[in-house]
Residue frames relative to the residue before (quaternion, step in Angstrom):
aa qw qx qy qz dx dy dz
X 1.0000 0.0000 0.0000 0.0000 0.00 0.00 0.00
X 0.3247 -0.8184 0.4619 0.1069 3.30 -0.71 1.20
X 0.1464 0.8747 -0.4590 -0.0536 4.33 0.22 0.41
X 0.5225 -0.6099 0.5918 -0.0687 2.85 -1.06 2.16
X 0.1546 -0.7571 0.6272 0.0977 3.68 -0.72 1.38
X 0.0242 -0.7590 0.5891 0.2761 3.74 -1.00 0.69
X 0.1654 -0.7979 0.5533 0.1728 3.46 -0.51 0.57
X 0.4241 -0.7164 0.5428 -0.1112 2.86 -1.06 1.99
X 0.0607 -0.6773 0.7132 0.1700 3.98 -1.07 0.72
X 0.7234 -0.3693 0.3804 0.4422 3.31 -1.95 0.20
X 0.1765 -0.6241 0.7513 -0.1218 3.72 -1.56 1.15
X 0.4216 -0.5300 0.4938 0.5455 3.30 -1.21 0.66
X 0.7668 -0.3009 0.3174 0.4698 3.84 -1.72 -0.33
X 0.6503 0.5111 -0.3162 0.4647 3.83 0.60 -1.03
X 0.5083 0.7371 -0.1620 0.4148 3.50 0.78 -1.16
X 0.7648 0.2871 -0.0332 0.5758 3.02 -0.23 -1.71
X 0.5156 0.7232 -0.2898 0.3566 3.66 0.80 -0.10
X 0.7829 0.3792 0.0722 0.4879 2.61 0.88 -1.31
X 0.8014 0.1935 -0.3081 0.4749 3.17 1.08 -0.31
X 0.2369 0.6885 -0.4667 0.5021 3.38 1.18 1.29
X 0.6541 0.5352 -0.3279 0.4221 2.99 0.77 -1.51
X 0.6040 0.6772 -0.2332 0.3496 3.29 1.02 -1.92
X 0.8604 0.3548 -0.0646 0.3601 3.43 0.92 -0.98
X 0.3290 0.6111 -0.3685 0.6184 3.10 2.19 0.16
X 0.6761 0.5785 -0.4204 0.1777 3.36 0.34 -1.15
X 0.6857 0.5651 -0.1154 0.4440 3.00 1.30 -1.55
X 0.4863 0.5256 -0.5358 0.4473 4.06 1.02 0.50
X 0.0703 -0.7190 0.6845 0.0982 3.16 -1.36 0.62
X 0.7757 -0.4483 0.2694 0.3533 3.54 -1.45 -0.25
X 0.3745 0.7247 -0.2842 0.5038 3.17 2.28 0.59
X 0.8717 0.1962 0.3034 0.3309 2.71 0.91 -2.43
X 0.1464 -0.9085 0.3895 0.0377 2.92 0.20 1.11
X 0.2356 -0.7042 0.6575 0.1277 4.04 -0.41 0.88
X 0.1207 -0.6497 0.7505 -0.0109 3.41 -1.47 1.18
X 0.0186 0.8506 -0.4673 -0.2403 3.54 -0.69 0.08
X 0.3046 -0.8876 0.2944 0.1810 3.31 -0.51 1.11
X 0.2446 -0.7985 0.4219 0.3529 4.13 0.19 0.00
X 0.2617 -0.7787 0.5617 -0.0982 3.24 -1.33 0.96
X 0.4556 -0.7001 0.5304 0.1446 3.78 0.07 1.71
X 0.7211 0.4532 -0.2119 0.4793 4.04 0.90 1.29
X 0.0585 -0.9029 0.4200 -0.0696 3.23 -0.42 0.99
X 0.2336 -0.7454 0.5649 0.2660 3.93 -0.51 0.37
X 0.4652 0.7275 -0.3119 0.3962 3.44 1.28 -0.57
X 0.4099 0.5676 -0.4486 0.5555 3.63 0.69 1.64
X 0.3867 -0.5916 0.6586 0.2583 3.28 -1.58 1.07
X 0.7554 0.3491 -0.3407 0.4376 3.84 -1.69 1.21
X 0.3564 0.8111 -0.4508 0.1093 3.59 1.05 -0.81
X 0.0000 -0.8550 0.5125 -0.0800 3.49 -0.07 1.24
X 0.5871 -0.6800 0.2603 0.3536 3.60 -0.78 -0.08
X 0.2693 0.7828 -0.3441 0.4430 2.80 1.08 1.13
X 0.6494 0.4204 -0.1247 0.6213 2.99 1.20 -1.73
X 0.6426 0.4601 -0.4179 0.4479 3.99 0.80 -0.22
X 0.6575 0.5954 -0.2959 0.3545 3.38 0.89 -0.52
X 0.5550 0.6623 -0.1445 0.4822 3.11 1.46 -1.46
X 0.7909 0.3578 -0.1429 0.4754 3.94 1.04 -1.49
X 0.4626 0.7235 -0.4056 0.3129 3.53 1.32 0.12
X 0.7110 0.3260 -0.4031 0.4751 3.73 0.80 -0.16
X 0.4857 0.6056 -0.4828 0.4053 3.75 1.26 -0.25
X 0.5736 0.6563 -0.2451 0.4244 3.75 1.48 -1.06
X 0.7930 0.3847 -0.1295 0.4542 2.85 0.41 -1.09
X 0.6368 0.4260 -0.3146 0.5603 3.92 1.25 -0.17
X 0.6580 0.3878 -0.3943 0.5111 3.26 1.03 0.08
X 0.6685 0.4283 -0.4500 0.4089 3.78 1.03 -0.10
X 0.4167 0.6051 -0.4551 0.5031 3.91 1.86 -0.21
X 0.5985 0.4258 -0.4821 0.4775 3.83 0.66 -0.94
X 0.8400 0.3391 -0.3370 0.2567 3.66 -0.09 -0.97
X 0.5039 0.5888 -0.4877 0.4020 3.27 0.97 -0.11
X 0.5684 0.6366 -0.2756 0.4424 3.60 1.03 -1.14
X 0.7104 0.5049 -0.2213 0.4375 3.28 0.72 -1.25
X 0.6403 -0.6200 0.3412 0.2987 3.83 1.11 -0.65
X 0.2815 0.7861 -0.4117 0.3650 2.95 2.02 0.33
X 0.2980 -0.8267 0.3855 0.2812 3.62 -0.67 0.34
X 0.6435 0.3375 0.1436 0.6718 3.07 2.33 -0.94
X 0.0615 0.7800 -0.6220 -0.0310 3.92 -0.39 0.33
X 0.1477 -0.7167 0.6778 0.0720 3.36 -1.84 0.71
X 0.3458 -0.6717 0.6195 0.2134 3.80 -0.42 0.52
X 0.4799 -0.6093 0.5701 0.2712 3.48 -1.20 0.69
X 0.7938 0.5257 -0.1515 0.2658 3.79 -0.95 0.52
X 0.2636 -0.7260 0.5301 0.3500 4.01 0.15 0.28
X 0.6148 0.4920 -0.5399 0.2975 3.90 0.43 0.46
X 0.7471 -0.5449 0.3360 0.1786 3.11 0.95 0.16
X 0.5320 0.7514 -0.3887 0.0363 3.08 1.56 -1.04
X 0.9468 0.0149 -0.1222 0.2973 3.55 -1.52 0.79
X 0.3907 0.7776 -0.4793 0.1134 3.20 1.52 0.43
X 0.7422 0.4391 -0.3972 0.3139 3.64 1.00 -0.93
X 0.6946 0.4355 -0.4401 0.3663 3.48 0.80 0.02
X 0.4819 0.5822 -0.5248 0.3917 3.92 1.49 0.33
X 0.6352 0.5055 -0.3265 0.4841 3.65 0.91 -1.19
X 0.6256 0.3958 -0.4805 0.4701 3.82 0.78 0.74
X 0.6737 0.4723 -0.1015 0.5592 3.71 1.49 -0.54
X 0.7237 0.1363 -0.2836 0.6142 3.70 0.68 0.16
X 0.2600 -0.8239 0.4597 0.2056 3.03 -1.39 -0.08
X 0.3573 0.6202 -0.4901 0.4975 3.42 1.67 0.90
X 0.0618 -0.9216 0.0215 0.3826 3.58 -0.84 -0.29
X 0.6961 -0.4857 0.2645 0.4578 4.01 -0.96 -0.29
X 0.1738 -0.7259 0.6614 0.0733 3.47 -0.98 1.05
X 0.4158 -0.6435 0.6394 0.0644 3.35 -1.11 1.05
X 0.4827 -0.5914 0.5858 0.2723 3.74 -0.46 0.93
X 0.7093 0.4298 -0.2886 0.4784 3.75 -0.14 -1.82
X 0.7842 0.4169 -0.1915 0.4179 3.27 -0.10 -1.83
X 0.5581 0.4071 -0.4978 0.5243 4.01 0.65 0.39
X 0.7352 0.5388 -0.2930 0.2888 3.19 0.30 -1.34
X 0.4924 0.7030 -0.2076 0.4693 3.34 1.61 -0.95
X 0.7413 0.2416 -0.0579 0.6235 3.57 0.51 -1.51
X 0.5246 0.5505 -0.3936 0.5166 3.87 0.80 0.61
X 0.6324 0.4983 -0.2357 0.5443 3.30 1.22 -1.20
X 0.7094 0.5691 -0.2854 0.3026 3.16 0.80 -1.49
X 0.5855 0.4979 -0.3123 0.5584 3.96 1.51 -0.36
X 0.7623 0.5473 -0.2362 0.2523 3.35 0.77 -0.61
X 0.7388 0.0496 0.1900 0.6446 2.84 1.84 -1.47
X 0.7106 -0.4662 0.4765 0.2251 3.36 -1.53 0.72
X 0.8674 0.2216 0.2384 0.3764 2.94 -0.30 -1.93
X 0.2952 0.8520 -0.4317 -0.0255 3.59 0.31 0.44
X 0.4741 -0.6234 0.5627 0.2646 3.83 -1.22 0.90
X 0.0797 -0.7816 0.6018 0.1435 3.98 -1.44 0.45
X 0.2219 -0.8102 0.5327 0.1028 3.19 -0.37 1.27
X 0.2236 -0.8025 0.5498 -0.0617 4.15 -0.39 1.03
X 0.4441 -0.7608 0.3682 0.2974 3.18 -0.40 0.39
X 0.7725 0.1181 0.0570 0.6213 3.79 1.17 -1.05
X 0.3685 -0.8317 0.2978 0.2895 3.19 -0.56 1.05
X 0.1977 0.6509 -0.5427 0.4926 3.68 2.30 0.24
X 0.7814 0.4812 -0.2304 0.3237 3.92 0.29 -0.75
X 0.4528 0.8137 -0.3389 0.1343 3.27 1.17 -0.17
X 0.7063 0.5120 -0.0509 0.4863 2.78 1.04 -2.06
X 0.4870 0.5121 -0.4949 0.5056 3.68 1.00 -0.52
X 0.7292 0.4541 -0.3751 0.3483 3.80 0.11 -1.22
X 0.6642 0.5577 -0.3960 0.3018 3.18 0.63 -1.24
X 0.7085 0.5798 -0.2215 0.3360 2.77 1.08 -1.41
X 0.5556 0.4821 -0.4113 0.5382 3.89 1.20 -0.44
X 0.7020 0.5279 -0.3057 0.3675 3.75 0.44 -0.76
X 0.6132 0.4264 -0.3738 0.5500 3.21 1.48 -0.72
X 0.4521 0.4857 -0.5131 0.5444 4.31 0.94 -0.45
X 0.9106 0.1959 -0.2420 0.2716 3.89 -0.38 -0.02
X 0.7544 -0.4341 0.2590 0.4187 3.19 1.41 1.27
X 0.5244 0.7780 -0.2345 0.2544 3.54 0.84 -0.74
X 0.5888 0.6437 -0.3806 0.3068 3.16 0.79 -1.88
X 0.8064 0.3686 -0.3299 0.3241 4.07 0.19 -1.06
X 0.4758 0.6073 -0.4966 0.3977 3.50 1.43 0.45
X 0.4826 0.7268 -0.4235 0.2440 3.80 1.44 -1.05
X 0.1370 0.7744 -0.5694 -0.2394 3.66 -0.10 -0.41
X 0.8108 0.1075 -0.1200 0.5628 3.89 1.46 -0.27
X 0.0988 0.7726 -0.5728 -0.2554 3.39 -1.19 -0.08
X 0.1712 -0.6989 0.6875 0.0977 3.41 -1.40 0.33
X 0.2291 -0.8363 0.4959 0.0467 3.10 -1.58 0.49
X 0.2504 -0.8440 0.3493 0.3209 4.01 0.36 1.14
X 0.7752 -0.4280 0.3435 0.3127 3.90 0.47 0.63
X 0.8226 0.2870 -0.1810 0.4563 3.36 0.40 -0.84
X 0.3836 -0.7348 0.5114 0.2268 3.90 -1.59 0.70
X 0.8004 -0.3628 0.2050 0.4309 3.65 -0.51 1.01
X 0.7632 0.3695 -0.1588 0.5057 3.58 0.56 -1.30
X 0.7669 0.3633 -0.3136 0.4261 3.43 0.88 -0.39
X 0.5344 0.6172 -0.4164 0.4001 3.68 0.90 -0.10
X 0.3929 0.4608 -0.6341 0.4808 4.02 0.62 0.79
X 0.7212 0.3942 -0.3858 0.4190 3.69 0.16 -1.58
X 0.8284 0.3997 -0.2738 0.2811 3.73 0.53 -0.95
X 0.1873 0.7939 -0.5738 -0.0737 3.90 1.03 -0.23
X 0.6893 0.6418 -0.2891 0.1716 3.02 -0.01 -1.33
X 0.5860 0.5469 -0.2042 0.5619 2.87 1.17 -2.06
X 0.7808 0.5375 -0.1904 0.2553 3.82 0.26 -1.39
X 0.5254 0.6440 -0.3121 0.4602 2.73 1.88 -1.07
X 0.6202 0.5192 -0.2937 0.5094 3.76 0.94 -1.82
X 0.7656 0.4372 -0.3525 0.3137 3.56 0.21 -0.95
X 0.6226 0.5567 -0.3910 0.3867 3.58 1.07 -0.27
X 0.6577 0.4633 -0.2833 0.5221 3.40 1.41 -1.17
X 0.7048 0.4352 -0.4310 0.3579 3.72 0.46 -0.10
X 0.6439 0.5759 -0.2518 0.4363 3.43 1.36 -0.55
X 0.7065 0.5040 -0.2486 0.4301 3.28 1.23 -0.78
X 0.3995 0.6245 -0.3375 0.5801 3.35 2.09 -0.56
X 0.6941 0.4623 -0.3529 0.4242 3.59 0.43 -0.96
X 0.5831 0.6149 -0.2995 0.4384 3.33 0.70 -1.27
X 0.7025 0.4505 -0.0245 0.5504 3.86 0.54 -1.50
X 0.7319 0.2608 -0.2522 0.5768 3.72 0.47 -0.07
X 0.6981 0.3953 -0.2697 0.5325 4.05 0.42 -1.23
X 0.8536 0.2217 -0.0536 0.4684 3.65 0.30 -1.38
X 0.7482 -0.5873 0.2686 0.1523 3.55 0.78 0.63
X 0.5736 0.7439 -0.3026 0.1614 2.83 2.14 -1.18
X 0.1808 -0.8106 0.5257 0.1839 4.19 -0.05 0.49
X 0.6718 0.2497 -0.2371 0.6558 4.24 1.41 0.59
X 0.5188 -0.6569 0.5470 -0.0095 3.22 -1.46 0.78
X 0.4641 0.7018 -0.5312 0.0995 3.78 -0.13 -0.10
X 0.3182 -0.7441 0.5802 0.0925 2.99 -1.43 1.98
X 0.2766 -0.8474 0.4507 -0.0466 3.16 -0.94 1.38
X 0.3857 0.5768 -0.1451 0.7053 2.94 1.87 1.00
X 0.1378 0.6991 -0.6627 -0.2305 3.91 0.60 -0.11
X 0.4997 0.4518 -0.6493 0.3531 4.44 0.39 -0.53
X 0.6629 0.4486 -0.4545 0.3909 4.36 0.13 -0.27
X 0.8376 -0.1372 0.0980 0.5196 3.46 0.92 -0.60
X 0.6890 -0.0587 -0.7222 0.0153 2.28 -1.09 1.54
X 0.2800 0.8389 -0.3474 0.3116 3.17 1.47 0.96
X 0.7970 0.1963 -0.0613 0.5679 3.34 1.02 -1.20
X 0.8309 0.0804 -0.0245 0.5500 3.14 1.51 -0.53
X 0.5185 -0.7509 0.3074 0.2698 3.65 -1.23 0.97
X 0.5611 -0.5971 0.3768 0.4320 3.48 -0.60 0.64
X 0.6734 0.5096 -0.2841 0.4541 3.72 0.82 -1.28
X 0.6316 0.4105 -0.3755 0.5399 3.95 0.93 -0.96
X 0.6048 0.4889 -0.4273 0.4610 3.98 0.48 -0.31
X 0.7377 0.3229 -0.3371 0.4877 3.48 0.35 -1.23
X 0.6694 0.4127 -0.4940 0.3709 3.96 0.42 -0.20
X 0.5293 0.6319 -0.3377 0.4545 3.74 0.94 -0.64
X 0.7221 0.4164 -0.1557 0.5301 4.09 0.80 -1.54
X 0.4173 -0.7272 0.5127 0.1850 3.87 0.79 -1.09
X 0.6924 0.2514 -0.0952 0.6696 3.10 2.20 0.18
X 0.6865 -0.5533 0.3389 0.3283 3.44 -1.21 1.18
X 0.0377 0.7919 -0.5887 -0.1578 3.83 -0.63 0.32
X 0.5773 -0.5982 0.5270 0.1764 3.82 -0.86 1.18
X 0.2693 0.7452 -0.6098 -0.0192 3.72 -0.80 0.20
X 0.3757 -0.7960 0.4508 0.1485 3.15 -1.07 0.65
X 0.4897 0.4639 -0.6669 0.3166 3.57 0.16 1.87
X 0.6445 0.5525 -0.3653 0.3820 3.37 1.20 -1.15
X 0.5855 0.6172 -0.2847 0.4418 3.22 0.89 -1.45
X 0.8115 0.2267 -0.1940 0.5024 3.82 -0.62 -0.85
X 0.6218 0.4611 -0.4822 0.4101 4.18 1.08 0.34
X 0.5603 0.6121 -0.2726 0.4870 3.37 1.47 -1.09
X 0.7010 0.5690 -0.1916 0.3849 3.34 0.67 -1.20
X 0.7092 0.3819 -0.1958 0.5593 3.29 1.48 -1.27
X 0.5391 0.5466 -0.4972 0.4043 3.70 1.17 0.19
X 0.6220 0.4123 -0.3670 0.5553 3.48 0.76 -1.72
X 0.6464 0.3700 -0.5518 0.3751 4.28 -0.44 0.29
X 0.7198 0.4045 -0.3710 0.4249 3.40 0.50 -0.60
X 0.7122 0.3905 -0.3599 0.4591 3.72 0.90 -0.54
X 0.6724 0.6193 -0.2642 0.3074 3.67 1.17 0.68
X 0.1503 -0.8074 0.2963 0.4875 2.53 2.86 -0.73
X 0.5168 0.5182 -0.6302 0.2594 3.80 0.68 0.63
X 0.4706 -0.6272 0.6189 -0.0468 2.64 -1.99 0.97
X 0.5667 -0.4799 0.5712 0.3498 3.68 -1.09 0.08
X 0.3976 -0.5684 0.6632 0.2811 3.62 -1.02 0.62
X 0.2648 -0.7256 0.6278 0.0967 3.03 -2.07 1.05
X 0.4852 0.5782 -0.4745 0.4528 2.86 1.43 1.17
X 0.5618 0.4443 -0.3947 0.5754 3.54 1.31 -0.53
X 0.8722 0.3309 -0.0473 0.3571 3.22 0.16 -1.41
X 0.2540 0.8383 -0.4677 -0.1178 3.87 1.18 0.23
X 0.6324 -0.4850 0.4398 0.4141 3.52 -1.48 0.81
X 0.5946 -0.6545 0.4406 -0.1547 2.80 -1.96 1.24
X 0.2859 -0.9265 0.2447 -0.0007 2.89 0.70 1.42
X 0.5644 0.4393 -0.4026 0.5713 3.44 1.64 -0.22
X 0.6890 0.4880 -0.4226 0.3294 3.86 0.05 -0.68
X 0.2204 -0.6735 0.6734 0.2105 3.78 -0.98 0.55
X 0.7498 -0.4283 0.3068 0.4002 3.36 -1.50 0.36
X 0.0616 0.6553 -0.7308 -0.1808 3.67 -0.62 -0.40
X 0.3424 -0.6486 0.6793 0.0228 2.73 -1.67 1.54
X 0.6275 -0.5674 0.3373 0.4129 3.56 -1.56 1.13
């Protein structure tokens, strides 16, 4: 049995609920999800890159806890990504990026692919991570459903319509022939990936299953992160469980 840490920040109680659930869903008689907590949250109106910069060593001590703990594999909640490239220098199991799965997930599926963001204050942050992994010349559209993080509980509905009409746009104006929600609170939180892609007529990418699956089939393969991209870190000591 392979077990795939998700590592979870603070959410109001309902929230955080849910996106546990979201990540339970995705164990199978392979794979086992643990979920770990983390003293950090993206779950703020304005979220700039700052605040991502700031939560990267809280990230990374919470992916040392799970390694410690027996995890075999870890996933951060979230398409930002938080602290993975500086954990995959500091553990030694390994770190799936949400974005950066979904990306090379799309990349088998489709050609052309459309990002759907949640606020357009949020754009450029994404773009910008997608452009850090090479990516940017796969974009062919983006769109953006209207609503900041904290306010999409009160608004599903509305959000829900706004993704499917935007992503139609995306797919019909810009060609796009893949989906990736960049946002897991759009999908697979409020909504399934499989009811989206049957509704749109095209695969949509999300980023829990994707970057847990992904982080199982590495650990049941023994690959690892290169310690040439990524060499081990010389300031962290072990941390024991």
């Amino acid at each position: 049995m392979v077990r795939v840490a998700f590592v979870i920040g603070d959410y109001p109680p309902e929230e955080r609920r849910r996106r546990e659930q979201a990540a339970l869903s995705f164990a199978s008689k392979d794979v086992e999800v643990g979920i770990v907590s983390v003293g950090a949250t993206p779950y703020v109106l304005g979220l700039t890159p700052a605040e991502i910069m700031l939560v990267a060593p809280t990230f990374i001590d919470a992916f040392r806890k799970a390694e410690a703990e027996g995890y075999d594999a870890i996933v951060p909640l979230g398409t930002l990504d938080l602290g993975v490239d500086g954990a995959r220098c500091v553990v030694d199991i390994p770190v799936i990026g949400p974005t950066e799965a979904m990306l090379h997930v799309a990349s088998l599926v489709g050609d052309r692919f459309g990002g759907m963001v949640y606020h357009d204050k949020l754009l450029t942050m994404m773009q910008a991570i997608v452009r850090r992994y090479g990516m940017e010349h796969k974009m062919a559209g983006w769109r953006t459903t209207g609503f900041d993080l904290p306010d999409i509980a009160a608004n599903s509905t509305a959000m829900q319509d706004n993704f499917i009409g935007r992503a139609r746009e995306l797919i019909d104006d810009e060609k796009c022939d893949v989906i990736l929600a960049l946002g897991i609170t759009q999908c697979p939180v409020h909504m399934r990936p499989d009811w989206l892609a049957d509704k749109l007529g095209v695969p949509v990418i999300e980023g829990i299953g994707a970057p847990i699956r992904i982080a199982a089939m590495f650990a049941s393969l023994g690959i690892k992160h290169s310690r040439v991209r990524w060499p081990k870190s010389q300031t962290f000591a072990p941390k024991s469980a």
